[in-house]
KEKE-593257 format. One record per residue (C-alpha): y negated, x, z. Coordinates in steps of 0.5 Angstrom, whole numbers, padded with zeros to 4 digits, always signed. Layout:
BEGIN
YXZ ...
***
This chain:
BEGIN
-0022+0089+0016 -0026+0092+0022 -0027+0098+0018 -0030+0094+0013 -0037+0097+0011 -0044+0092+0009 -0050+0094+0005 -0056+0090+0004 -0053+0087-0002 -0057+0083-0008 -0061+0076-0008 -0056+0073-0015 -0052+0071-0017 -0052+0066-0012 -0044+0065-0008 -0040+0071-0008 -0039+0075-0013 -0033+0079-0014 -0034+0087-0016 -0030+0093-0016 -0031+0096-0010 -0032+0089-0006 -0036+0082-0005 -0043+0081-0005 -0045+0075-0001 -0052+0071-0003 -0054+0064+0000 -0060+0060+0000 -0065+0058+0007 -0072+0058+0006 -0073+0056+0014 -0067+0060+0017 -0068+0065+0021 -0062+0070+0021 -0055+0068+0018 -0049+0072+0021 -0043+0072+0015 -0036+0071+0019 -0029+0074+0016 -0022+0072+0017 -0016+0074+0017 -0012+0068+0017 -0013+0061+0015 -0011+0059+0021 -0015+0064+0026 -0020+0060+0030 -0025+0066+0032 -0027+0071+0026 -0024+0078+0026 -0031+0081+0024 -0038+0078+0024 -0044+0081+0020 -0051+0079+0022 -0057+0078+0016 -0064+0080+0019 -0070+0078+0015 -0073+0086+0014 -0065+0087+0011 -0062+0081+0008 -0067+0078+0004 -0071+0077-0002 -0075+0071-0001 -0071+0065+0001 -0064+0069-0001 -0060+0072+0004 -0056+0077+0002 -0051+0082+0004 -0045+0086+0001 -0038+0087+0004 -0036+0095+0002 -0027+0093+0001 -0027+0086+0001 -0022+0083-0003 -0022+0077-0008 -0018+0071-0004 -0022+0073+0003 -0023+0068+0008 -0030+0066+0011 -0035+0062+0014 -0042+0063+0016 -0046+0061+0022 -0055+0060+0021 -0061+0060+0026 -0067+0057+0025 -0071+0051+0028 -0068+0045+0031 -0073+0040+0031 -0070+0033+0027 -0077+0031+0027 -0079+0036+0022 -0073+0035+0018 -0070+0042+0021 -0063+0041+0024 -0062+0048+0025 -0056+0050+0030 -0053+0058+0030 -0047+0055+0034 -0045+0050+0028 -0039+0053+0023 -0042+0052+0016 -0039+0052+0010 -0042+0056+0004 -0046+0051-0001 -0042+0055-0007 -0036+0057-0004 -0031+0056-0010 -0025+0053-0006 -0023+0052+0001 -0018+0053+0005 -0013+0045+0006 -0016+0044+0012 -0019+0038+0015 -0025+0037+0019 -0025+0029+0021 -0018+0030+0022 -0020+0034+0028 -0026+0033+0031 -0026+0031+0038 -0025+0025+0040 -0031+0021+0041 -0035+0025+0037 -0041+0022+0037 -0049+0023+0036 -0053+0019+0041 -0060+0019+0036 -0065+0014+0040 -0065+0019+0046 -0064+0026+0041 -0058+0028+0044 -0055+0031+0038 -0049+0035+0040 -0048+0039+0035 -0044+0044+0038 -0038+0040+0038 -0035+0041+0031 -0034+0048+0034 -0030+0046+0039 -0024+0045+0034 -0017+0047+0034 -0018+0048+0026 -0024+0049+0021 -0024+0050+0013 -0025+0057+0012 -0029+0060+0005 -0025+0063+0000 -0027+0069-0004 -0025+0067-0012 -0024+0073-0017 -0026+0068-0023 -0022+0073-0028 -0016+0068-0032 -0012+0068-0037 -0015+0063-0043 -0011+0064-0048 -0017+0063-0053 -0018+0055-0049 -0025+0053-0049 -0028+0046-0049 -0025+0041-0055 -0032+0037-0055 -0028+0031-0058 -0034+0027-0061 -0036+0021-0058 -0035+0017-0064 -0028+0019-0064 -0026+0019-0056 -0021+0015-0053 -0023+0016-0046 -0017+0014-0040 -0020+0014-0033 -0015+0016-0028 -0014+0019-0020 -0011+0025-0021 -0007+0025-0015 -0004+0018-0016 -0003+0018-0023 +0004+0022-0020 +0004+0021-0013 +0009+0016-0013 +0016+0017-0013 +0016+0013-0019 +0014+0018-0023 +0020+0023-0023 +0015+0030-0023 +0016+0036-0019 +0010+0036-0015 +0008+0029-0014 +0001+0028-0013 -0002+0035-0016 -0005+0039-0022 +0002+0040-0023 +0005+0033-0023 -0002+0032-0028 +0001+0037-0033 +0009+0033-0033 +0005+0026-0036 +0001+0029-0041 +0006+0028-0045 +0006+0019-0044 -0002+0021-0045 -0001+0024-0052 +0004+0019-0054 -0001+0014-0053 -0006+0016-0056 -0011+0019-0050 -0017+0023-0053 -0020+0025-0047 -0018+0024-0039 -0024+0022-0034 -0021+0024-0027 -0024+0021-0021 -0027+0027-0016 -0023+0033-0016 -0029+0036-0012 -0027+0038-0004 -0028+0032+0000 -0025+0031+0007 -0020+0025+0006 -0020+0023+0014 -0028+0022+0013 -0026+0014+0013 -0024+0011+0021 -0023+0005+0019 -0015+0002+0020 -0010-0002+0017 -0009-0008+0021 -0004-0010+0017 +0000-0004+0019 -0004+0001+0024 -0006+0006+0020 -0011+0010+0020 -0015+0009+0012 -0017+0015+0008 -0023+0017+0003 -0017+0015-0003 -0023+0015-0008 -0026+0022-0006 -0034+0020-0007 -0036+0024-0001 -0037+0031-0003 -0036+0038+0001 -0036+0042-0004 -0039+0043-0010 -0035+0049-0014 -0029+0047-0011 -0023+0044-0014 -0019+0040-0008 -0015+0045-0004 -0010+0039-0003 -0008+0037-0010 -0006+0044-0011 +0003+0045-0010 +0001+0052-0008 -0002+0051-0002 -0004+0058-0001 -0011+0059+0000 -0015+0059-0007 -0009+0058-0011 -0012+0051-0014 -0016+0055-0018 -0011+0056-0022 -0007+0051-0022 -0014+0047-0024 -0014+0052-0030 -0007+0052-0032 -0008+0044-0032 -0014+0044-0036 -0011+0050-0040 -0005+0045-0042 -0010+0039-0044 -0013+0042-0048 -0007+0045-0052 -0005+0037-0052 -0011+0036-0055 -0015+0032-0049 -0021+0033-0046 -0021+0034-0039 -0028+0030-0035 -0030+0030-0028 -0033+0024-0024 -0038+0028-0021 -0042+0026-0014 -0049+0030-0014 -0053+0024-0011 -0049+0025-0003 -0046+0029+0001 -0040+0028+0007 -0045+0030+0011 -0048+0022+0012 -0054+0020+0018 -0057+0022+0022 -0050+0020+0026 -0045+0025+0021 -0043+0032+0022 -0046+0038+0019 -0042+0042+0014 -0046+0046+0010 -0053+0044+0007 -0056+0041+0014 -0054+0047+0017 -0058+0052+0012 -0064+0047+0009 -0064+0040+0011 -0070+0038+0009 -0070+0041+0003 -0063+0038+0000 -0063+0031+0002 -0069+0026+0002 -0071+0024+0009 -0076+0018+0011 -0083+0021+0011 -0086+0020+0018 -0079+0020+0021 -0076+0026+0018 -0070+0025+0024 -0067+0019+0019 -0065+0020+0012 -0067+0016+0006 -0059+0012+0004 -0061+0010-0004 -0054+0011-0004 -0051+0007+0001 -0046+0012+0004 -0052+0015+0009 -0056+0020+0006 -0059+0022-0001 -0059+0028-0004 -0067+0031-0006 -0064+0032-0014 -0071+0033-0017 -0073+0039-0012 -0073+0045-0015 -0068+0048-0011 -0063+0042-0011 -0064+0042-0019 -0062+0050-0020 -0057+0049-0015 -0053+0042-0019 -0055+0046-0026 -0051+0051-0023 -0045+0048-0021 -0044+0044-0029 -0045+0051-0032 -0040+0054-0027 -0035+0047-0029 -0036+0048-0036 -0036+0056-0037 -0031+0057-0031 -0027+0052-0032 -0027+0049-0039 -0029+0042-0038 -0031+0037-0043 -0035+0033-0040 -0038+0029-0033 -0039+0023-0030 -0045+0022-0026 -0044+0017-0020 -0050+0013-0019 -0053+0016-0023 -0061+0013-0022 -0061+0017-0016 -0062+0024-0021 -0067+0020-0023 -0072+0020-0017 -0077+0024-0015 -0078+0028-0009 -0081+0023-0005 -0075+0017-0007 -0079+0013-0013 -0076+0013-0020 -0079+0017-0025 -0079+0015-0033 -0079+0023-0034 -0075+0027-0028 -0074+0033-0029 -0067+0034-0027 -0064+0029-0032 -0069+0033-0037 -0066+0039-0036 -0058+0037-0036 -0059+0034-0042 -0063+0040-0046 -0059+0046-0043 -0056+0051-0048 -0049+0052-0044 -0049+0044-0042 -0051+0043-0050 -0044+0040-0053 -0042+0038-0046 -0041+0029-0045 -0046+0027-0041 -0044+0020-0038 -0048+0016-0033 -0047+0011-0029 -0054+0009-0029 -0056+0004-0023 -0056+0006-0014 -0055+0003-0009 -0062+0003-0008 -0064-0003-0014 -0065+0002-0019 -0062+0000-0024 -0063+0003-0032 -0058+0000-0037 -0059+0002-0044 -0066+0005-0040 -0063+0011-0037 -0066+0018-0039 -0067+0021-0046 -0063+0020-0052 -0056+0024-0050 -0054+0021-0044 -0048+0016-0044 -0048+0009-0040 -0042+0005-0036 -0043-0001-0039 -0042-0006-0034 -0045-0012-0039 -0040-0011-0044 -0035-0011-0038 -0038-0018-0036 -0040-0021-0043 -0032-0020-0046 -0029-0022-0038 -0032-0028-0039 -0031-0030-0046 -0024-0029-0046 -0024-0032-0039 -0026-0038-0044 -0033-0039-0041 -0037-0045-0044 -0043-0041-0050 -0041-0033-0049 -0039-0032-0055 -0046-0030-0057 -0047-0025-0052 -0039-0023-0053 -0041-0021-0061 -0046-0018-0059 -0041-0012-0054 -0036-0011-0060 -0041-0011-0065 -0044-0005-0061 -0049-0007-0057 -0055-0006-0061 -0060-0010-0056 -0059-0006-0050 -0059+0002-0054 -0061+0002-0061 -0069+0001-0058 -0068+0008-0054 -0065+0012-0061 -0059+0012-0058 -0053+0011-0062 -0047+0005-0062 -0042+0010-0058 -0047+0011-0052 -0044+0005-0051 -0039+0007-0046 -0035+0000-0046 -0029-0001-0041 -0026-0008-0038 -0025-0005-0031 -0025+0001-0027 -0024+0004-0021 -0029+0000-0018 -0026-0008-0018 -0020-0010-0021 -0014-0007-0024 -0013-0012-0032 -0008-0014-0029 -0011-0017-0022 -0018-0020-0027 -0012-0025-0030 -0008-0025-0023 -0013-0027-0018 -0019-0032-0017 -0021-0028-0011 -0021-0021-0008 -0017-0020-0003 -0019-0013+0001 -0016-0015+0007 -0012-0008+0009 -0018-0005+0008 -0021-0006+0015 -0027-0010+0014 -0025-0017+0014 -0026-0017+0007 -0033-0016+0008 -0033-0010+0002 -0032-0010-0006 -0036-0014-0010 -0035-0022-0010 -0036-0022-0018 -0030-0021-0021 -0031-0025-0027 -0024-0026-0027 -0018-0032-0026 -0011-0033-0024 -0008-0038-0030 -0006-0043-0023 -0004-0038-0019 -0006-0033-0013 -0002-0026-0015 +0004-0026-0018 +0008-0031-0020 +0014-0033-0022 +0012-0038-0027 +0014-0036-0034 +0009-0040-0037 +0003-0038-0033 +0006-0030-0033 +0007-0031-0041 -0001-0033-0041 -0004-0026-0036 +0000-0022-0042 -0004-0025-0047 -0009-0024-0044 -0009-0017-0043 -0007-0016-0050 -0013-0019-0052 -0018-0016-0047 -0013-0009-0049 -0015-0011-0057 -0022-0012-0057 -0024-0006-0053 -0020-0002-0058 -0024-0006-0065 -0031-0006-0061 -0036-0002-0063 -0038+0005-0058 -0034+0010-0053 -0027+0004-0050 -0026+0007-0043 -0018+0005-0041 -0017+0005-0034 -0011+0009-0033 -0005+0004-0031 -0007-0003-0034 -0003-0001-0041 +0003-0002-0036 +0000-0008-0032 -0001-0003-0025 -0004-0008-0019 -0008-0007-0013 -0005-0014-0010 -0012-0017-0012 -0015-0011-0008 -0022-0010-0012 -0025-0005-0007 -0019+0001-0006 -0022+0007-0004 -0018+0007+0002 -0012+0006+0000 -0008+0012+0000 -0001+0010-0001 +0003+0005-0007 -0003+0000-0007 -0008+0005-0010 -0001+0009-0014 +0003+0009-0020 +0007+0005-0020 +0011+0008-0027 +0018+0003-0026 +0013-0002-0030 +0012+0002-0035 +0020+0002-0037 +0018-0006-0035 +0012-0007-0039 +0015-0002-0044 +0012-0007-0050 +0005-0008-0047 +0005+0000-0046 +0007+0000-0054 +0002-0005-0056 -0003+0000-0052 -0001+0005-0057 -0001+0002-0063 -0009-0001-0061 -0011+0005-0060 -0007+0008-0067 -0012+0003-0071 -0018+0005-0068 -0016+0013-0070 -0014+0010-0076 -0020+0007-0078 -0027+0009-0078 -0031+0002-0079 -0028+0001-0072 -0032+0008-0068 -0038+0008-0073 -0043+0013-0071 -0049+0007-0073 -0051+0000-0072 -0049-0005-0076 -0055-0005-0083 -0056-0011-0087 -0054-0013-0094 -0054-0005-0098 -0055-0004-0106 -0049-0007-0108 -0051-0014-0103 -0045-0013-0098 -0047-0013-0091 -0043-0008-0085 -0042-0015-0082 -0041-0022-0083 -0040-0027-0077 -0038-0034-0079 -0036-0040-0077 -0029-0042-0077 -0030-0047-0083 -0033-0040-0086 -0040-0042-0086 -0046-0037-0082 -0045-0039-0075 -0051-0043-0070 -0052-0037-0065 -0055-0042-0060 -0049-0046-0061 -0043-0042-0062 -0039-0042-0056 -0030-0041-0056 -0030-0038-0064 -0032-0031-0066 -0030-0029-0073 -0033-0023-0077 -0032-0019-0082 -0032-0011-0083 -0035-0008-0090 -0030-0003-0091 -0035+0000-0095 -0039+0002-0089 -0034+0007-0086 -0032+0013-0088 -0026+0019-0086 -0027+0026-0085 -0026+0027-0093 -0031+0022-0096 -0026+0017-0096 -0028+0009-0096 -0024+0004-0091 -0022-0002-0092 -0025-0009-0090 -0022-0012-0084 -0023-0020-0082 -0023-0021-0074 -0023-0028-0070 -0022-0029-0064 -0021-0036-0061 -0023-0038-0053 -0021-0045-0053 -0016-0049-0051 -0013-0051-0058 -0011-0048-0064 -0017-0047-0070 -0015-0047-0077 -0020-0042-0079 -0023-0041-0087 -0021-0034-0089 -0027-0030-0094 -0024-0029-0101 -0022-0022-0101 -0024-0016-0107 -0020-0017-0113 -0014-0014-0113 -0013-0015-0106 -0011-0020-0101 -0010-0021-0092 -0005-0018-0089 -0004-0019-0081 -0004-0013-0078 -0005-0016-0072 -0005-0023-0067 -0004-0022-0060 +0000-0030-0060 +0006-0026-0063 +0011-0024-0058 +0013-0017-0056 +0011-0011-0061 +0011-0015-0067 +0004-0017-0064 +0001-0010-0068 +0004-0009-0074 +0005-0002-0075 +0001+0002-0081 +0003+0001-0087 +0008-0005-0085 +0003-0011-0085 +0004-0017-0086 +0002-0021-0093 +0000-0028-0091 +0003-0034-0094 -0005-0036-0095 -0010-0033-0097 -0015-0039-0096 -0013-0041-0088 -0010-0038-0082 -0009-0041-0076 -0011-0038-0070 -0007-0040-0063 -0010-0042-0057 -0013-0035-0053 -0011-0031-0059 -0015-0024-0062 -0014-0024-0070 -0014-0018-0075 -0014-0019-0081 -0014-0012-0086 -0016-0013-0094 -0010-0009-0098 
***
């Protein structure tokens, strides 16, 4: 590698470039004042085998460097050392002595840097003492890998599932197979991934949301278990170092820069099962943290121009996202740079769609304020390449923006957490939420129809990674976050949640038969509801966290599958499926409209009644939902009309005898299902319904969901 040639090389594409005779190099500072490019041999090699300067009058080209290395090979190691400034004051932090990471490094070495930083590491800001040399003294430091993006698809491309007809599952990727439990050959890995799409194509799944898979640093977190002494991990991954990267530790090969293909072997396998791949994507912060963290890439190549920093003292960074800094997503450059990498995610890497954590924050301007027009939310939306891509926001921060049914423009999807709440409380049984909870299933037009939007802009879940499992929203009144080393400070203290009598698990048959029942319906009604369902990976099965509603640090058999319950859970797991089955089945579930009045014929898409079959008093309903679904209003791919359905849903703490609507002539109510059946016969499945002995009544048990089909 000494006898490597350079030429001044080209300011873009911007990362490395791969071509037939070598690699271009190309980076972003507008304040550097050299940058110097440094070649390894081995992954392991703390000193650069050979080291190349960037001078302003050759490498540059506005406020690109840029240099070409004549020989270099796809899969070499590197890293880059930048001068400029060092002045915190006015935003600079520039160090040559510091290791940095290239920005748009394609995949990184496994190597942690929290891991081995030396002990004590700290920065002393009050006296601006800022140590920034220290990193450079580790043993061990991530080196950049050179990617060849050249790969066999086999004809794959994106699948761009409509929204009306996804089925999303949100999962870890690590977890969904690290325990021993799952039986595959590489637990914890893209690998292991592709050996369960078979369970997630039996179920039903349409679309998988991973939990990040950028690069991050799993040792960021310092905290202890003090149960057991263990150093706690950043399990979740909401702390990117690098945003073109897929996680080098998720891979089963371990050599440099083989996750990019195992990613794509895994990508390339969900798509020939006919799943969509989305990430959960972190633009709003880095692993960098305050002005007490660590320089990894974007301090050390422009710190003031991609993070919001405090007008008059630059030194110290703007925290709207409450992990230490904030990225300046509305800059010019920051944009082009986040533009970039969705492209490179989707053109690259065939994703079908994003997650965008805390995404308010995309919504601020440069000087930190909440725009109603920002430039960046703006441009993702009408971006020719993104154009068939899903757009989720979770749209709030953790600096008080909070943008539910207002976040930006007519495309972008929404975590709903008011249909989490509404439906958490109604079937908890609280007293008058029967009108908020109409109003979740029925797709909830008071919160999307005054933007344009649509029902299924509507991401409707009952939990996430964020909180409880289902499971622990029927096990615990309480969080119980102790293992995670802050006292039980953390998580959220609203859970909307109750345990039947009980704290955890119970041996009770009495208390648990009342949890499965209310899984099942929780399950049901966000599979009939109106908008995109989000099922969190595991509640099929009854997965718990042991009441721990905040474990992103978790890293072991808390946060893992445990896939023993889904032989032990085997009936819920099917009564999943065949919820799942009948929102397929039956478009007047995922209707891509709001619900209209009376049309020609006098027939109303939906109809709410009381349970003596009268119009409902919204200001005093309370624990009795029922309506009916005009099959009329909905048709399949081929034209044709769906049938009508009759819901009720029953909150009280006894049984209702419900009035039935008269059915067309010629048919009559059949139970398709009711969540107070036991075992699989809870859902009937197609074609096997059940004709009622009645067609006047029904009786609807305590704590039950209904549905009801005219055949």
């Amino acid at each position: 590698m000494n006898n490597l040639c350079v030429s001044s090389g080209k300011a873009y594409p911007l990362g490395t470039n791969v071509c037939d005779d070598g690699v271009n190099f190309a980076v972003f500072s507008r304040h550097a004042t050299s940058i110097t490019l440094e070649l390894y041999e081995n992954e392991n090699d703390v000193l650069p085998c050979v080291s190349f300067r960037l001078t302003p009058e050759n490498n540059r080209t506005g406020d690109v460097w840029h240099i070409f290395v004549h020989g270099l090979k796809p899969l070499s190691l590197y890293t880059y050392r930048v001068a400029g400034p060092f002045s915190p004051s006015e935003g600079h932090r520039f160090d040559e002595k510091q290791i940095l990471l290239d920005p748009r490094a394609k995949a990184l070495t496994a190597e942690s840097i929290f891991k081995n930083l030396p002990s004590g590491y700290t920065v002393i800001q009050d006296k601006m003492d800022i140590e920034l040399e220290k990193p450079n003294k580790l043993k061990k430091f991530p080196k950049c890998v050179v990617i060849d993006d050249k790969y066999d698809w086999d004809g794959d491309k994106p699948l761009n599932i409509p929204l009306s007809k996804a089925i999303i599952y949100e999962v870890h990727l690590k977890g969904f197979t690290a325990s021993s439990t799952s039986e595959v050959s590489a637990p914890g890995t893209y690998r292991g991934m592709i050996e369960k799409i078979p369970y997630l194509k039996k179920l039903g799944i349409t679309s998988v949301e991973l939990l990040p898979v950028f690069e991050f640093d799993e040792n960021e977190n310092g905290n202890t278990n003090p149960r057991t002494g263990e150093r706690l991990k950043n399990y979740w991954g909401y702390s990117t170092i690098s945003f073109f990267a897929p996680k080098a530790s998720y891979a089963s090969d371990k050599a440099p820069g083989a996750c990019v293909k195992e990613f794509k072997d895994m990508v390339k396998a969900f798509h020939k099962a006919g799943i969509e791949v989305i990430l959960d994507v972190v633009y709003n912060h880095t692993a960098e943290g305050n002005e007490h963290g660590v320089t990894l890439n974007f301090r050390g190549f422009d710190n003031s121009i991609f993070y919001h920093l405090v007008n008059d003292h630059k030194e110290y960074y703007m925290n709207y996202s409450g992990c230490g800094n904030t990225v300046n997503c509305n800059q010019p450059v920051v944009s082009a740079f986040i533009l970039s990498s969705l492209r490179y995610w989707v053109t690259e890497m065939h994703i079908d769609g994003f997650r965008f954590d805390l995404a308010s924050i995309l919504s601020r301007g440069q000087n930190g304020e909440v725009l109603r027009w920002a430039p960046l939310l703006d441009q993702i939306d009408q971006d020719p390449i993104l154009h068939n891509t899903k757009i989720i926001s979770e749209p709030w921060d953790a600096g008080g923006a909070y943008q539910v049914g207002s976040f930006f423009g007519d495309r972008w999807c929404e975590w709903n957490d008011r249909y989490r709440d509404d439906i958490r409380k109604f079937w908890r049984g609280d007293d008058f939420t029967a009108t908020q909870a109409a109003t979740r299933m029925a797709g909830s037009s008071d919160i999307y129809a005054g933007s344009g939007r649509k029902p299924y802009h509507s991401i409707n879940y009952i939990s996430c990674h964020d909180g409880f499992s289902l499971n622990d929203v029927v096990s615990y009144c309480n969080k119980h976050n102790e293992q995670n080393g802050e006292e039980n400070r953390d998580g959220s203290d609203n859970n909307n949640s109750y345990n039947y009598g009980y704290e955890g698990i119970s041996q009770n048959v009495k208390i648990e038969s009342r949890r499965l029942l209310q899984i099942k319906n929780f399950i049901l009604t966000l599979l009939i509801s109106q908008g995109t369902p989000m099922l969190f990976g595991g509640d099929e099965m009854r997965r718990t966290q042991g009441g721990n509603n905040n474990a992103y640090c978790q890293d072991n058999e808390i946060s893992w599958f445990n896939w023993l319950l889904a032989k032990e859970n085997a009936s819920l797991v099917e009564f999943t499926r065949r919820a799942i089955a009948i929102r397929k089945k039956h478009p007047v579930f995922r209707r891509t409209d709001f619900f209209r009045g009376a049309n020609n014929n006098g027939i109303a898409d939906i109809c709410w009644y009381t349970r003596e079959g009268t119009i409902p008093d919204w200001n005093k309903i309370s624990h009795f939902l029922a309506f009916r679904l005009s099959g009329a209003c909905a048709q399949d791919d081929e034209g044709k009309s769906d049938s009508d359905f009759y819901i009720m849903a029953n909150t009280d703490i006894h049984d209702v005898v419900a009035i039935l609507p008269v059915v067309p002539k010629g048919q009559q109510w059949y139970r398709l299902a009711d969540t107070s059946v036991p075992g699989e016969d809870s859902i009937r499945e197609e074609g096997n319904e059940e004709a009622l002995p009645s067609q006047k009544r029904y009786v609807v048990p305590s704590s039950s969901l209904v549905v009801l089909i005219a055949k």
